[in-house]
C-alpha positions as CSV (number, residue, x, y, z in Angstrom):
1,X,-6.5,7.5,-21.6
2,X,-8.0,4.8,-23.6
3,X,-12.3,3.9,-23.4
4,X,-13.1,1.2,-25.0
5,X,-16.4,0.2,-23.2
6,X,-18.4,2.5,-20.2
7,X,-18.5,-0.2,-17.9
8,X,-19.3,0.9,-14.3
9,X,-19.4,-0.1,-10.8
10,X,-21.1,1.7,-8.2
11,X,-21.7,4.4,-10.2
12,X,-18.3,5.1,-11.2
13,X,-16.8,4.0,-14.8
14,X,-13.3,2.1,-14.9
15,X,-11.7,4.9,-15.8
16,X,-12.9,6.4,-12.8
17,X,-11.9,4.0,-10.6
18,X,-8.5,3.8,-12.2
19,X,-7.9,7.4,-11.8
20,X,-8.2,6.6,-8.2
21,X,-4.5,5.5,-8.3
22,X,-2.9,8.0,-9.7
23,X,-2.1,11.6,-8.1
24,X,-3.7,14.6,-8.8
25,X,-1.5,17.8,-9.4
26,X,1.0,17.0,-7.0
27,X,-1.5,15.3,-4.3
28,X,-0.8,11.9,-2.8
29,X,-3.3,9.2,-3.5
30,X,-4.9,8.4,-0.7
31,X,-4.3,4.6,1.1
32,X,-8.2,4.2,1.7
33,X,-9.5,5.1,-1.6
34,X,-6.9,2.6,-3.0
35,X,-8.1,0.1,-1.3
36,X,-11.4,0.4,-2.3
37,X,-10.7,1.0,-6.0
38,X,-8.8,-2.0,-5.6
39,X,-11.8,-4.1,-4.2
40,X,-13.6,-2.0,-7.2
41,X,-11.5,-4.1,-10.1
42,X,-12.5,-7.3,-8.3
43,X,-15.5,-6.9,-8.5
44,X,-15.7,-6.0,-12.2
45,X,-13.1,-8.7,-13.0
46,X,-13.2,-9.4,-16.8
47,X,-15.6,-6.4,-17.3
48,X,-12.4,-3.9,-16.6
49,X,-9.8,-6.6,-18.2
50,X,-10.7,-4.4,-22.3
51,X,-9.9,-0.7,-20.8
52,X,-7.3,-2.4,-18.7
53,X,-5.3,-4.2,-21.7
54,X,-6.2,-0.7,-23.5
55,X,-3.4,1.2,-21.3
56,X,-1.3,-1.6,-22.4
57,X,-1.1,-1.5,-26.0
58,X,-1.9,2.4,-26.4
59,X,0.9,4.5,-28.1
60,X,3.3,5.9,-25.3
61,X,4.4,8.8,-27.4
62,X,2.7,11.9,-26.6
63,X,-0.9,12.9,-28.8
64,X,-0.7,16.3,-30.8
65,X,-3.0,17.4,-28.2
66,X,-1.1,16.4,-25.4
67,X,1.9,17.9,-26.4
68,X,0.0,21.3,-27.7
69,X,-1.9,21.6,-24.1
70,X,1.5,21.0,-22.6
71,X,2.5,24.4,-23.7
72,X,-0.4,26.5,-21.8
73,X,-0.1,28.0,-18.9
74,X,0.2,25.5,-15.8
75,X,-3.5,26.1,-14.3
76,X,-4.7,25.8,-17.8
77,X,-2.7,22.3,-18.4
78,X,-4.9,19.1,-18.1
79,X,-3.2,16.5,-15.7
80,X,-2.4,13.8,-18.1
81,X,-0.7,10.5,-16.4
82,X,2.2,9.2,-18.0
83,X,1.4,6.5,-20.5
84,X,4.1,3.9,-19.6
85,X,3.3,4.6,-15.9
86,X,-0.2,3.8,-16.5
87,X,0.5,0.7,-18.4
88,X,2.7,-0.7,-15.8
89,X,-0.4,0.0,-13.3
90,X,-3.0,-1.5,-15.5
91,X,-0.9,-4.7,-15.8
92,X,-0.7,-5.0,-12.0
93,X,-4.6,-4.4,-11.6
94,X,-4.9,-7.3,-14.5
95,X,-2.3,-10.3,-12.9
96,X,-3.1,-9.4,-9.2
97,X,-7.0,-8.0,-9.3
98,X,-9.2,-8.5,-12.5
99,X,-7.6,-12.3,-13.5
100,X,-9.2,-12.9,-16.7
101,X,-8.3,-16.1,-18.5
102,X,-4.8,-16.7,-20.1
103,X,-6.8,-16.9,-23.6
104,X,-8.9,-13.6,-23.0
105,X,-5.6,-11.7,-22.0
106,X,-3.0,-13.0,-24.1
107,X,-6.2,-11.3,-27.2
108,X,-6.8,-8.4,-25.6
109,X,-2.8,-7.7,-25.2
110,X,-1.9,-9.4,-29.2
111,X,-0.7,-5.8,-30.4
112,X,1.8,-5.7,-27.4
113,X,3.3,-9.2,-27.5
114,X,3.8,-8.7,-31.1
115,X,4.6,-5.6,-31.8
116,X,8.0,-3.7,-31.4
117,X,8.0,-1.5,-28.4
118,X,10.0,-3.7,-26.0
119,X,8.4,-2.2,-23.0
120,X,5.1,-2.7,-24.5
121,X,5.4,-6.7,-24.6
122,X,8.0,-6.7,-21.1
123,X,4.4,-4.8,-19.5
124,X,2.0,-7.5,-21.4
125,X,4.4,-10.4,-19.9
126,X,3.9,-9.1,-16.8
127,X,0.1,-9.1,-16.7
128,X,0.7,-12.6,-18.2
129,X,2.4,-14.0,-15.2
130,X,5.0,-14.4,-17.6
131,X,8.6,-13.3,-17.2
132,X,9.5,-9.8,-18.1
133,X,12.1,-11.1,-20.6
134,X,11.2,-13.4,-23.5
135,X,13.4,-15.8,-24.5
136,X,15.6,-15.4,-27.7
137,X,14.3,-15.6,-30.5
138,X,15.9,-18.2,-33.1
């Protein structure tokens, strides 16, 4: 996962309280802690917005490491997320939680409006408010 800054809140970093959505080896994520990682990126608003929009515009395709730790033996295998999953995630937390302005987002999420990987910019739309299609291009 991307880091750009070590923000925290309540002793916890962003990351932290992101990885509170996502389930652990096979676990469910738990309603409660949702909820209050959700009230978490509230409160940090624009502070989250930089790791947020990070997720967004990473590369989806798996890292050498990723794909070489992939091959251990299960109990030895880190519990990576998947990428595009993540993305999709972080854009919810941006539109519906962390609101920064039009102008803050539409920088932050540049690489993914402009770049190739359709599901890249149809993600950025979507923590735009925009709609998930763009309209043809001339």
């Amino acid at each position: 996962m991307a880091t750009p800054a070590r923000y925290t809140y309540q002793g916890k970093t962003v990351e932290e309280w992101f990885r509170v959505f996502l389930p652990l080896q096979g676990r469910p994520v738990e309603p409660q802690l949702v909820e209050l990682a959700t009230y978490a990126f509230r409160e940090m608003g624009t502070n989250a917005a930089p790791f947020l929009a990070a997720l967004i515009v990473q590369e989806f395709k798996p890292s050498r490491l990723e794909i070489w730790t992939s091959k251990l033996p299960k109990p030895f295998r880190p519990t990576y997320g998947n990428k595009a999953e993540e993305a999709m995630l972080a854009s919810m937390l941006l539109s519906e939680s962390v609101k920064p302005s039009d102008g803050m987002l539409r920088e932050l999420l540049k690489p993914a409006l402009s770049g190739t990987n359709q599901y890249q910019e149809m993600v950025a739309r979507l923590a735009l408010g925009l709609p998930a299609n763009p309209p043809p291009r001339p």
